[in-house]
N, CA, C and O atoms as a GROMACS GRO file, in nm:
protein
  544
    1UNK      N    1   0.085  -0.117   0.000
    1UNK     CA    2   0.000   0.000   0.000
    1UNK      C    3   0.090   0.124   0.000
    1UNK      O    4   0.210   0.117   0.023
    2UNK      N    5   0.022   0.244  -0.028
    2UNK     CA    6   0.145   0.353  -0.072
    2UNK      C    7   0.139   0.421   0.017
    2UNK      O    8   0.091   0.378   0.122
    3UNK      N    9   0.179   0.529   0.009
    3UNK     CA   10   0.234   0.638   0.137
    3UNK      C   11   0.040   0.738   0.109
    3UNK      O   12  -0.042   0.794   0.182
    4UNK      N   13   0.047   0.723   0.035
    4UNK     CA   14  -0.114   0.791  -0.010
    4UNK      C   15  -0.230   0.712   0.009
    4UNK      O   16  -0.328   0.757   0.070
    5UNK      N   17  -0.228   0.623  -0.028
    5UNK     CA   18  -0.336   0.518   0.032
    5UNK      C   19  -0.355   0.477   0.171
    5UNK      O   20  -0.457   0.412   0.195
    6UNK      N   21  -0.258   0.510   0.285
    6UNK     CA   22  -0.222   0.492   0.383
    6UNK      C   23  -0.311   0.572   0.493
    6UNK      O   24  -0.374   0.549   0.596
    7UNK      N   25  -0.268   0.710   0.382
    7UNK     CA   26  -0.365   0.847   0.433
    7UNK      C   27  -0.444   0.839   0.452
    7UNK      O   28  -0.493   0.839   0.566
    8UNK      N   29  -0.532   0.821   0.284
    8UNK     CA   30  -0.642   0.806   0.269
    8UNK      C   31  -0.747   0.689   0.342
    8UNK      O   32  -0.869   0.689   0.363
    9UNK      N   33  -0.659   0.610   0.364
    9UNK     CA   34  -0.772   0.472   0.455
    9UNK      C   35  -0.743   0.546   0.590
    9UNK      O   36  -0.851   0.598   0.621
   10UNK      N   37  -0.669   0.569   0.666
   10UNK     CA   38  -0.649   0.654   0.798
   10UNK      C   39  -0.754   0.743   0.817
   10UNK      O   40  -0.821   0.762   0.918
   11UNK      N   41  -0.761   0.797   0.706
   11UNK     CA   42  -0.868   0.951   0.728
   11UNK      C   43  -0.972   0.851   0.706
   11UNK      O   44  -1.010   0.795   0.808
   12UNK      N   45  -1.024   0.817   0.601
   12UNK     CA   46  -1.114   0.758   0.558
   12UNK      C   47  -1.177   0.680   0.726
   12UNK      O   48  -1.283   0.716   0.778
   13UNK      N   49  -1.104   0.598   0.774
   13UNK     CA   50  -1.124   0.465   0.896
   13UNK      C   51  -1.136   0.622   1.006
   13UNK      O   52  -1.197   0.613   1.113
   14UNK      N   53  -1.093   0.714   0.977
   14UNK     CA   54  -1.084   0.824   1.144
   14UNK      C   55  -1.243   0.824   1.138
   14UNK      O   56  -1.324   0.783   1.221
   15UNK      N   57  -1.268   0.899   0.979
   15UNK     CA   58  -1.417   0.964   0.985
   15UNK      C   59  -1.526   0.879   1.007
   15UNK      O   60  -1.634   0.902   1.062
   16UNK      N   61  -1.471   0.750   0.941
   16UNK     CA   62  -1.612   0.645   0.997
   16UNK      C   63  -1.635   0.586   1.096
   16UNK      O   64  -1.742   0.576   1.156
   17UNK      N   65  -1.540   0.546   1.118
   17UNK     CA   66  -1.486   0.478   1.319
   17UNK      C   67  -1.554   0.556   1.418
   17UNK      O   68  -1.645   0.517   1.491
   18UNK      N   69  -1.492   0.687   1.412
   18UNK     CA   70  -1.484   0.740   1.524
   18UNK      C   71  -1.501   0.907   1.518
   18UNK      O   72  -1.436   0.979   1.442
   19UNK      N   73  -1.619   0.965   1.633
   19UNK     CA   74  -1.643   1.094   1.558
   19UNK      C   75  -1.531   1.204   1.638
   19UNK      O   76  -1.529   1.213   1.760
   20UNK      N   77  -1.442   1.282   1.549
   20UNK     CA   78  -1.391   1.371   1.588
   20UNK      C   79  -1.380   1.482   1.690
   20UNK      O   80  -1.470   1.561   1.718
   21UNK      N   81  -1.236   1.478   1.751
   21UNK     CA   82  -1.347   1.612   1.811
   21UNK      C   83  -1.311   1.723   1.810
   21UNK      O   84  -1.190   1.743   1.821
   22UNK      N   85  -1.381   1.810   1.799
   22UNK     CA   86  -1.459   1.931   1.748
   22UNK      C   87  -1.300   2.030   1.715
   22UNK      O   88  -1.306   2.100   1.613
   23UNK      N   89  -1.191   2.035   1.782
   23UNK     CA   90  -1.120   2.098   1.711
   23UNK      C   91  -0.975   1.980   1.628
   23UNK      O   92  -0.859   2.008   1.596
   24UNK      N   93  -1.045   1.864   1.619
   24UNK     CA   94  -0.942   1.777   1.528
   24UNK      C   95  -0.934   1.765   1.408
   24UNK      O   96  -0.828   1.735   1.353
   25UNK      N   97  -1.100   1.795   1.314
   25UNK     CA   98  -1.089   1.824   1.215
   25UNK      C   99  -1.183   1.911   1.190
   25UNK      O  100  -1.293   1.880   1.235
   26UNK      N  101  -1.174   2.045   1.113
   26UNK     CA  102  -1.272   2.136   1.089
   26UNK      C  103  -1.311   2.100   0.903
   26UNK      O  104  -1.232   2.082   0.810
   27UNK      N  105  -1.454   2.099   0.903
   27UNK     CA  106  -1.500   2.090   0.781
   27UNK      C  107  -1.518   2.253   0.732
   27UNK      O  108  -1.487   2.349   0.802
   28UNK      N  109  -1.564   2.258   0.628
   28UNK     CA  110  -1.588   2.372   0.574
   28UNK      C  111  -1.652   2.387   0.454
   28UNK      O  112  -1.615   2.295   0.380
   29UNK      N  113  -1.759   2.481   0.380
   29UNK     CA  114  -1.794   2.454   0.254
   29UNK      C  115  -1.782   2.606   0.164
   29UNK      O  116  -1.771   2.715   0.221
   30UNK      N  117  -1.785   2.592   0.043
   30UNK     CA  118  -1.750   2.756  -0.026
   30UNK      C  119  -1.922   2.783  -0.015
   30UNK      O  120  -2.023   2.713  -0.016
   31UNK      N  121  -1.891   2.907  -0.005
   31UNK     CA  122  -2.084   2.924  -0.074
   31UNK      C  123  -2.162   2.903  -0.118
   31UNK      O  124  -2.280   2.895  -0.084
   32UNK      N  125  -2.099   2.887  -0.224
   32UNK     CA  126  -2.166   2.799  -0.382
   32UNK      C  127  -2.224   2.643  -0.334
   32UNK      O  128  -2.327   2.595  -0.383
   33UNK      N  129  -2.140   2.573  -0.229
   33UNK     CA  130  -2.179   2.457  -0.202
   33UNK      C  131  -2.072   2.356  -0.298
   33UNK      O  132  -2.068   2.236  -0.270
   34UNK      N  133  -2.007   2.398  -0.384
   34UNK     CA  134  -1.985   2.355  -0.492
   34UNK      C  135  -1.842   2.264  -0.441
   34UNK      O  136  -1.818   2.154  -0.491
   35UNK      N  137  -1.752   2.328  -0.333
   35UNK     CA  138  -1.660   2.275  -0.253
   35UNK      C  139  -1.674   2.290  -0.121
   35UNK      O  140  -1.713   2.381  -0.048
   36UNK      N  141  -1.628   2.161  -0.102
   36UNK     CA  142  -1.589   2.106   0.058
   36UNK      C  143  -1.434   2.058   0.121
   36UNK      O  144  -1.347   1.996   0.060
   37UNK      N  145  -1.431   2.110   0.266
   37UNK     CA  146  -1.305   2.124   0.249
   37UNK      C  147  -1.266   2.038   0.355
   37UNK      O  148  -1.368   1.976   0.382
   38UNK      N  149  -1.162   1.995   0.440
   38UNK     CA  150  -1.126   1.978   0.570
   38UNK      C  151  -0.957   2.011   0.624
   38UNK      O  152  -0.848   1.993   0.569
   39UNK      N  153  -0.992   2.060   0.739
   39UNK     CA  154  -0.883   2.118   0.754
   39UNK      C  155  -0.863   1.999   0.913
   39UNK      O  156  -0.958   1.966   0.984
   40UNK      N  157  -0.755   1.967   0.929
   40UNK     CA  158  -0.671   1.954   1.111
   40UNK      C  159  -0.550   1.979   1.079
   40UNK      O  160  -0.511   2.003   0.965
   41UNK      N  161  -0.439   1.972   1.247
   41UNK     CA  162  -0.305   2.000   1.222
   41UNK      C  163  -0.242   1.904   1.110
   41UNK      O  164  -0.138   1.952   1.065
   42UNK      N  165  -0.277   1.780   1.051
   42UNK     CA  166  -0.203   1.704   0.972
   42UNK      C  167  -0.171   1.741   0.844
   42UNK      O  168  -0.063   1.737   0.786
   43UNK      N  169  -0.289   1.782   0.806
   43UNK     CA  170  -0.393   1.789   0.667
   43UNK      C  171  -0.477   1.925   0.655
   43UNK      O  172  -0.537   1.995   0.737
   44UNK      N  173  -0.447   1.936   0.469
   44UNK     CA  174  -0.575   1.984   0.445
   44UNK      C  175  -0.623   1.970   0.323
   44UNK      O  176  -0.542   1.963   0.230
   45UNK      N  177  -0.755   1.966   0.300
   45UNK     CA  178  -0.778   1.876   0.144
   45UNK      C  179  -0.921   2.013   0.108
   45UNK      O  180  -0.963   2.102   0.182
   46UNK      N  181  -0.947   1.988   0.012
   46UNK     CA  182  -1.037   2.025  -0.025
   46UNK      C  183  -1.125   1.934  -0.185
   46UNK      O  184  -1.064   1.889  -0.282
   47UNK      N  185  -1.226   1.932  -0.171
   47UNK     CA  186  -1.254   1.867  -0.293
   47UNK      C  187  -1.411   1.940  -0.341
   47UNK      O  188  -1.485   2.004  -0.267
   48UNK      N  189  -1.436   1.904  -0.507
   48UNK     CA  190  -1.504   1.951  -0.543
   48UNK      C  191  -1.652   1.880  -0.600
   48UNK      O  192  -1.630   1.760  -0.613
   49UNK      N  193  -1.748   1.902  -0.625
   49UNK     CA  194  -1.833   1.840  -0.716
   49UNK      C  195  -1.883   1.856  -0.833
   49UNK      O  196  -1.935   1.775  -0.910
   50UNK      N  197  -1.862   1.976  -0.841
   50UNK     CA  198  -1.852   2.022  -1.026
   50UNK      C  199  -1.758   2.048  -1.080
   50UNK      O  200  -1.676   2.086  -0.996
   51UNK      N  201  -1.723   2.049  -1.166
   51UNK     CA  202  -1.590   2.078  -1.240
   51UNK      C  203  -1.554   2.057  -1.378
   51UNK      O  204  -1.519   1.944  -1.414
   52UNK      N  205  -1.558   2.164  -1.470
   52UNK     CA  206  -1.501   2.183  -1.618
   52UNK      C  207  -1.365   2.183  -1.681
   52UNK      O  208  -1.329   2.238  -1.785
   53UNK      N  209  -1.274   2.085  -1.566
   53UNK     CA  210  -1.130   2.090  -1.620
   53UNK      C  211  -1.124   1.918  -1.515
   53UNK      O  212  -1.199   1.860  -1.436
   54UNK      N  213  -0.952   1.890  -1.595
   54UNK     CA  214  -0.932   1.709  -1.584
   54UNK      C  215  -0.831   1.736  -1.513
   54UNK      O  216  -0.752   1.823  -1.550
   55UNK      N  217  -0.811   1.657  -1.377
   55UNK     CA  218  -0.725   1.625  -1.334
   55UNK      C  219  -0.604   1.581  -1.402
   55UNK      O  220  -0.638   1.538  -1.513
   56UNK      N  221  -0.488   1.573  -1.386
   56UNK     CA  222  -0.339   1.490  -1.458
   56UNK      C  223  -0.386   1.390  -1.414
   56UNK      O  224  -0.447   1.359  -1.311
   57UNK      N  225  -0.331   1.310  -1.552
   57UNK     CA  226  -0.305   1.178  -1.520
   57UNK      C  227  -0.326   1.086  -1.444
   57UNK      O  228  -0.304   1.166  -1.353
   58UNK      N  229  -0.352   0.979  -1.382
   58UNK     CA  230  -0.390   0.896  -1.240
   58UNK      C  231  -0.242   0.852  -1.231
   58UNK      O  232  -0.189   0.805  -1.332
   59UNK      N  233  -0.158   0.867  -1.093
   59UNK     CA  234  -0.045   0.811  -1.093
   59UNK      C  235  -0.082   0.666  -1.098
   59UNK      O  236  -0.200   0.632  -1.092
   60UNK      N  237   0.037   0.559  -1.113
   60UNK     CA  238   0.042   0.446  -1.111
   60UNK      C  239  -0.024   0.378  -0.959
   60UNK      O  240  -0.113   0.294  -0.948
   61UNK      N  241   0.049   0.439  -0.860
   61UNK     CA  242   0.035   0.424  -0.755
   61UNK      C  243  -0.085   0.443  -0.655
   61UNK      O  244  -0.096   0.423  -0.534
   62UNK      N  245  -0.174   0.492  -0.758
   62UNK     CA  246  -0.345   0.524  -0.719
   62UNK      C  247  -0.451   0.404  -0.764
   62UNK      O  248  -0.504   0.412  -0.875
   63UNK      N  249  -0.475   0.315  -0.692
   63UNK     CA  250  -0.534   0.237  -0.733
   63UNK      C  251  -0.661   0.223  -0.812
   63UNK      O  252  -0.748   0.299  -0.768
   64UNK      N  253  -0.708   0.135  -0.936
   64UNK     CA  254  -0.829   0.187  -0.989
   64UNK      C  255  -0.938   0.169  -0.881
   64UNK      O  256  -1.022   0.255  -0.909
   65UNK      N  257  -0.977   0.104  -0.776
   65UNK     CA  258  -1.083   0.094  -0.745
   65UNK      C  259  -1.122   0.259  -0.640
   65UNK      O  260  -1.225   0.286  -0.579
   66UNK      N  261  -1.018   0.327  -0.650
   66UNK     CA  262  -1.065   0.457  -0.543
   66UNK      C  263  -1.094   0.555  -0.653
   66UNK      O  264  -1.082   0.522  -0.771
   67UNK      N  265  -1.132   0.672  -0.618
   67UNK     CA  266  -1.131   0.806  -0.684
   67UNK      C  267  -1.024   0.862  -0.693
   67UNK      O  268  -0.938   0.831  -0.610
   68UNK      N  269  -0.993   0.965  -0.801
   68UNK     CA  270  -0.846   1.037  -0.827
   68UNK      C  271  -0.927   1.175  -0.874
   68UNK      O  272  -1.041   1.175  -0.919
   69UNK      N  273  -0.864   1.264  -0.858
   69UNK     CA  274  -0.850   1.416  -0.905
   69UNK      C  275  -0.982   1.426  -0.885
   69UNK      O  276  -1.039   1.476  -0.983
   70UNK      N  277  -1.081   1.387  -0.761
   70UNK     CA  278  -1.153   1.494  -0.688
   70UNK      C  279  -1.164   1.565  -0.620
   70UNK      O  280  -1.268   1.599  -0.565
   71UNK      N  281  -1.021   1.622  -0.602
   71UNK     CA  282  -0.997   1.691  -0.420
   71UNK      C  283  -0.839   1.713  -0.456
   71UNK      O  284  -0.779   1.631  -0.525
   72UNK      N  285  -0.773   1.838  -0.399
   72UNK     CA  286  -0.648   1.824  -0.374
   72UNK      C  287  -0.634   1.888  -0.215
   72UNK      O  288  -0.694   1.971  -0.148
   73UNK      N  289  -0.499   1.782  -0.197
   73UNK     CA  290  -0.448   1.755  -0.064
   73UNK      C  291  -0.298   1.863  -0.067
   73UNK      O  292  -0.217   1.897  -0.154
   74UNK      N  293  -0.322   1.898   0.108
   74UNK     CA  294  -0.183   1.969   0.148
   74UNK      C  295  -0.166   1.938   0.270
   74UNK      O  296  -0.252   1.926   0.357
   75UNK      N  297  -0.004   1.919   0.279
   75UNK     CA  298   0.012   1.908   0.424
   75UNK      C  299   0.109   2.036   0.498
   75UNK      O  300   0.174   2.117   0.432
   76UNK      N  301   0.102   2.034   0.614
   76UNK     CA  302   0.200   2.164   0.676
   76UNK      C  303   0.290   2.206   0.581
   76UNK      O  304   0.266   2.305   0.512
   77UNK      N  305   0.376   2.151   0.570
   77UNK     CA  306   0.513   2.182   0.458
   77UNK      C  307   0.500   2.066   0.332
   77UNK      O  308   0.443   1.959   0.352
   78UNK      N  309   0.555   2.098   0.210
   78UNK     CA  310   0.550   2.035   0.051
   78UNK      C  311   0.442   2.098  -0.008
   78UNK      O  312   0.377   2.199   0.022
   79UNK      N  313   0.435   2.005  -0.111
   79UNK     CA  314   0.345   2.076  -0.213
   79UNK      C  315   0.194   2.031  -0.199
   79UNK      O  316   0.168   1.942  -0.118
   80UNK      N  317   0.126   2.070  -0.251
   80UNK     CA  318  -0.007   1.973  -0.271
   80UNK      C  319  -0.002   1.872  -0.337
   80UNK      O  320   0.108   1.818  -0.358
   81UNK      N  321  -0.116   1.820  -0.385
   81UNK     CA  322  -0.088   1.708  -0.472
   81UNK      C  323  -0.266   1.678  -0.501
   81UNK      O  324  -0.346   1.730  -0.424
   82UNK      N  325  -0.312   1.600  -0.606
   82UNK     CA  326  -0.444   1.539  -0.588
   82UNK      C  327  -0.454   1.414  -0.525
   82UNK      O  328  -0.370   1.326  -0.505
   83UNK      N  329  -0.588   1.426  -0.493
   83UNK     CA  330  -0.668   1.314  -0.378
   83UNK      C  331  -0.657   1.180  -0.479
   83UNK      O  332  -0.708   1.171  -0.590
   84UNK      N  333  -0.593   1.100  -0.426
   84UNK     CA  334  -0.663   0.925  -0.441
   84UNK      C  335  -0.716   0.902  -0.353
   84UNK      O  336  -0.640   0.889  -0.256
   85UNK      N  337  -0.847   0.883  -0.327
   85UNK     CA  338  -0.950   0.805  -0.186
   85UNK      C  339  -1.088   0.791  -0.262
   85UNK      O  340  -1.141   0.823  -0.369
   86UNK      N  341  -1.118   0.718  -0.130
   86UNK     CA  342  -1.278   0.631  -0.168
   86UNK      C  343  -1.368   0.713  -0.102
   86UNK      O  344  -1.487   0.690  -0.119
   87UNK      N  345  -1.336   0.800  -0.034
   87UNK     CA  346  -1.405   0.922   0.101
   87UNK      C  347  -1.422   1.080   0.028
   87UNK      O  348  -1.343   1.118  -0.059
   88UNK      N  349  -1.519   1.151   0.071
   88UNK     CA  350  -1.495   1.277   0.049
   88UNK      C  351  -1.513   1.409   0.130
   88UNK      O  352  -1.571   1.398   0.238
   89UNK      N  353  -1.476   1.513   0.098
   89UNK     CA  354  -1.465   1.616   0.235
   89UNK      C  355  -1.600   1.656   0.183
   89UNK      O  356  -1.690   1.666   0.267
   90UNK      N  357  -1.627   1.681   0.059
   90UNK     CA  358  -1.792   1.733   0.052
   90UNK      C  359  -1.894   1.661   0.204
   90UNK      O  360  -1.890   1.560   0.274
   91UNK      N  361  -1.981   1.795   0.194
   91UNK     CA  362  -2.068   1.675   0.302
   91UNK      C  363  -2.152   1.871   0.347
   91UNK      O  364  -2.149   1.979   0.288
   92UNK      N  365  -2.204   1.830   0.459
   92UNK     CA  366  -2.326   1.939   0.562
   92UNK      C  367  -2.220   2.039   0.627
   92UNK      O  368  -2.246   2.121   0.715
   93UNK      N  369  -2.109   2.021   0.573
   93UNK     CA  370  -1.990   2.156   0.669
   93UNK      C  371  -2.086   2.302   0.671
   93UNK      O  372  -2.177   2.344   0.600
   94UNK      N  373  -2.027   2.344   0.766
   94UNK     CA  374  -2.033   2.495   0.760
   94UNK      C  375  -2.011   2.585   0.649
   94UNK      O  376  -1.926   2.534   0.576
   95UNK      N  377  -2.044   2.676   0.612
   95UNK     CA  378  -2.048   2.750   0.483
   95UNK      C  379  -1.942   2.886   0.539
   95UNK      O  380  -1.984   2.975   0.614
   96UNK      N  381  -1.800   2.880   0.487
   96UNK     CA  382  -1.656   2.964   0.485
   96UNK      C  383  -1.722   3.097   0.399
   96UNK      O  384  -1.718   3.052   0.285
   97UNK      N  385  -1.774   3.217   0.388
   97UNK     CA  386  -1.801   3.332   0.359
   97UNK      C  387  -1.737   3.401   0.266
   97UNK      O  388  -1.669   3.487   0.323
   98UNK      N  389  -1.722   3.409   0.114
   98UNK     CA  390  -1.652   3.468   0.088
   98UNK      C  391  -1.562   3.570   0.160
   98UNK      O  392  -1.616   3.622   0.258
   99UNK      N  393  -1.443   3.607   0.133
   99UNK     CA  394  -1.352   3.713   0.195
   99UNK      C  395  -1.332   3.623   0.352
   99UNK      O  396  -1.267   3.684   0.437
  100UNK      N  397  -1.357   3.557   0.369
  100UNK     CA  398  -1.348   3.468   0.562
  100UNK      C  399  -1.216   3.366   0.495
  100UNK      O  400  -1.206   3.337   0.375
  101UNK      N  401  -1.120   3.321   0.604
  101UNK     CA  402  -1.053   3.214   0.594
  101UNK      C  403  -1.098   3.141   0.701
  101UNK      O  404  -1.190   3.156   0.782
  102UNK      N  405  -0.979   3.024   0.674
  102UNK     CA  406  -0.999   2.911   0.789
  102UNK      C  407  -0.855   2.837   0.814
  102UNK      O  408  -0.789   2.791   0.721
  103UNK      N  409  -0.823   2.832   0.924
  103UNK     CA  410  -0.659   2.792   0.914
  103UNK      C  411  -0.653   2.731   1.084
  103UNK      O  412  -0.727   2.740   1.182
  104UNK      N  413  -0.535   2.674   1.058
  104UNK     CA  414  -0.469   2.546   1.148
  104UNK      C  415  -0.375   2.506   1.105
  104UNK      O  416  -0.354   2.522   0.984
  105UNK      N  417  -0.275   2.433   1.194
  105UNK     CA  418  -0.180   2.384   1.164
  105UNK      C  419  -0.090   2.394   1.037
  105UNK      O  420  -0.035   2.312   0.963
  106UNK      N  421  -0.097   2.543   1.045
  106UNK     CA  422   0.053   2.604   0.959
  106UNK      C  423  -0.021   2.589   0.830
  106UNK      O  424   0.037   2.610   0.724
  107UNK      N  425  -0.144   2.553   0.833
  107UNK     CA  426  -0.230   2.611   0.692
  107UNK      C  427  -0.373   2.627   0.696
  107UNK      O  428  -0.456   2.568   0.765
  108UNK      N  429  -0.391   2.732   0.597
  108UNK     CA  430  -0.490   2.793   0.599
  108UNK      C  431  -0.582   2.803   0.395
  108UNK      O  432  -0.525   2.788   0.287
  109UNK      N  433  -0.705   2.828   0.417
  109UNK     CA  434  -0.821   2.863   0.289
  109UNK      C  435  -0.904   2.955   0.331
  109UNK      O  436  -0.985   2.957   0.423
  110UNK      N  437  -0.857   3.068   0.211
  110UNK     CA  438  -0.950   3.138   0.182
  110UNK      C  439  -1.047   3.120   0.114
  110UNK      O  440  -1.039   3.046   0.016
  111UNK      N  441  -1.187   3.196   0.153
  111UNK     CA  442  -1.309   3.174   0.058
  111UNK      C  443  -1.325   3.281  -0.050
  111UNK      O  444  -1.362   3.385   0.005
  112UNK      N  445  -1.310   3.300  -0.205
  112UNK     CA  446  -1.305   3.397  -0.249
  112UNK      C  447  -1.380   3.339  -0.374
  112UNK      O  448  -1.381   3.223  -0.415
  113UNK      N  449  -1.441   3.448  -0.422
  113UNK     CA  450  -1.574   3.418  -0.561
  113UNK      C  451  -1.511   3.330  -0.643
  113UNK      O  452  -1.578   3.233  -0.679
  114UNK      N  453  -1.374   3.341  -0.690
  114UNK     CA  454  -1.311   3.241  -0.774
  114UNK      C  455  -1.296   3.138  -0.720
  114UNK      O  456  -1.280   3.050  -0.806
  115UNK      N  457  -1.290   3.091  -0.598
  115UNK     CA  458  -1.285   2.936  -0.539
  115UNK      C  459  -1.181   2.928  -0.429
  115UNK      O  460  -1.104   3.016  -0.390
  116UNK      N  461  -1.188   2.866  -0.408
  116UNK     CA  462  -1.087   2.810  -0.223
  116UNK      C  463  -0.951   2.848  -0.339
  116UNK      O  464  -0.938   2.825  -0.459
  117UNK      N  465  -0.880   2.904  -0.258
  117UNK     CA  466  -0.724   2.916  -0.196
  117UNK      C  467  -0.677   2.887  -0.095
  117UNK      O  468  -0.736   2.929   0.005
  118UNK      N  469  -0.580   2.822  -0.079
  118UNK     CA  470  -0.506   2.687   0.035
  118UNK      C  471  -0.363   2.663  -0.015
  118UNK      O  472  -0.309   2.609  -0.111
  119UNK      N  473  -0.308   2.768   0.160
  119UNK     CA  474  -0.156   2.717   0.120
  119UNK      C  475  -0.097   2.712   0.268
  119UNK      O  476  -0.156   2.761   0.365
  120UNK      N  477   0.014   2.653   0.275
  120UNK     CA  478   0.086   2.585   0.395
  120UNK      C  479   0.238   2.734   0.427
  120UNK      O  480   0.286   2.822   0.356
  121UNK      N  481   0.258   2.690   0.563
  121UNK     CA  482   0.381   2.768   0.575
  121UNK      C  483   0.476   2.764   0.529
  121UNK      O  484   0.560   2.840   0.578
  122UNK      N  485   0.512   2.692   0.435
  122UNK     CA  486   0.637   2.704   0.313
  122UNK      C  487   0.611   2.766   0.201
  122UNK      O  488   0.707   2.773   0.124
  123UNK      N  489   0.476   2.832   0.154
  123UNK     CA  490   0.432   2.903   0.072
  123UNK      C  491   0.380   2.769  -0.069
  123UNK      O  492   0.372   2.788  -0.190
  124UNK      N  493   0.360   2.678  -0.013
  124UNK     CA  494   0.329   2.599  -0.104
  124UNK      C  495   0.108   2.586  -0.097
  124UNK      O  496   0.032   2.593   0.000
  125UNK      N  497   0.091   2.574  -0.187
  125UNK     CA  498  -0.072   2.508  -0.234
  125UNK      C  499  -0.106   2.500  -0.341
  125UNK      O  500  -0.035   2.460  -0.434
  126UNK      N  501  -0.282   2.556  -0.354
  126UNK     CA  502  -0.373   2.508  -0.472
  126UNK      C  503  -0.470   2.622  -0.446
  126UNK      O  504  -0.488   2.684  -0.341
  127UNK      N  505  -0.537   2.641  -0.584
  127UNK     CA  506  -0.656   2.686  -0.622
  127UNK      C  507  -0.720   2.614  -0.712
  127UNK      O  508  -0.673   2.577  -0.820
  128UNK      N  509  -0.877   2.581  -0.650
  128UNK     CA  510  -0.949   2.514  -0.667
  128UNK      C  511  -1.069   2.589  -0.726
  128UNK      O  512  -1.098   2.677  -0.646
  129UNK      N  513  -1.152   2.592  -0.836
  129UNK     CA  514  -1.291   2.609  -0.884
  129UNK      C  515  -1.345   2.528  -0.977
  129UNK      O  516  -1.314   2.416  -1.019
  130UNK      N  517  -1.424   2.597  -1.000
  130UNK     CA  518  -1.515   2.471  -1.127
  130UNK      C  519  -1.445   2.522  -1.256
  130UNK      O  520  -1.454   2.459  -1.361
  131UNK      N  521  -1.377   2.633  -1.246
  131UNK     CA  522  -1.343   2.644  -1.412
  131UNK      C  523  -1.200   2.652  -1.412
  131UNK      O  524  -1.143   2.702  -1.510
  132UNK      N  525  -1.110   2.592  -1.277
  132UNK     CA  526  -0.961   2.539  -1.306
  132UNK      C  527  -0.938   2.556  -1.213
  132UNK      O  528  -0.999   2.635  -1.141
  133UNK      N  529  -0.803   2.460  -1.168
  133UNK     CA  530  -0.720   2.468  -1.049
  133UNK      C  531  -0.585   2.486  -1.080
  133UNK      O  532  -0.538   2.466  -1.192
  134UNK      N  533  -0.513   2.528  -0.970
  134UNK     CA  534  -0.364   2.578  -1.018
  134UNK      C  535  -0.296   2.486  -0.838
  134UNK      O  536  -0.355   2.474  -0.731
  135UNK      N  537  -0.153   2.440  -0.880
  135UNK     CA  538  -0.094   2.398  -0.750
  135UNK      C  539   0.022   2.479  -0.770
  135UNK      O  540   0.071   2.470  -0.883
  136UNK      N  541   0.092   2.580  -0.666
  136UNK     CA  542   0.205   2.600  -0.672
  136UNK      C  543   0.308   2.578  -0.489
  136UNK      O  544   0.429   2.597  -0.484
   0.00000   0.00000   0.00000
């Protein structure tokens, strides 16, 4: 199993197992409804449900039976990367306000009309909308 799949069943087994608490993982949603996000000190992902642009490629290492390039993931320090998992952050979160952020553990998302912005204390992330995402 990979260093990503590892994650993903971890998070995946946290959220179904066992319910969080209240400041271990914060959910979040854009206005639109259109993204959902989650933030704790480990992690932070965000994923989408509409969307007019293709994820790269499926790495090798992403297995076919999960989902790929519905969500991209960041952690404290590195880069982002897209989601391989069978789970999603969409869901009943709280609704993030345009112009409002949300931050923890050395990273933080803004809510802005063009879509979540999310980046870590090394200056690394992603921008996420329905009409493109960017990772730098």
């Amino acid at each position: 199993m990979t260093r990503w799949s590892l994650v993903a069943a971890a998070i995946g087994a946290a959220l179904v197992t066992a319910p969080a608490a209240a400041s271990d993982v914060v959910g979040f949603t854009s206005p639109s409804g259109n993204i959902g996000c989650m933030l704790s000190d480990d992690f932070l992902r965000c994923d989408i449900a509409v969307r007019d642009w293709s994820p790269p490629p499926r790495p090798a290492d992403c297995p076919d039976s999960t989902d790929y390039g519905q969500g991209i993931m960041l952690h404290p320090t590195g880069s982002a990367s897209f989601v391989c998992a069978g789970d999603t952050a969409l869901g009943d979160a709280p609704t993030l306000p345009y112009g409002q952020y949300q931050a923890g553990g050395g990273m933080s998302c803004n809510s802005e009309p063009s879509g979540m912005r999310c980046s870590n204390s090394d200056g690394h992330g992603f921008t996420i909308s329905q009409q493109s995402y960017t990772l730098f």
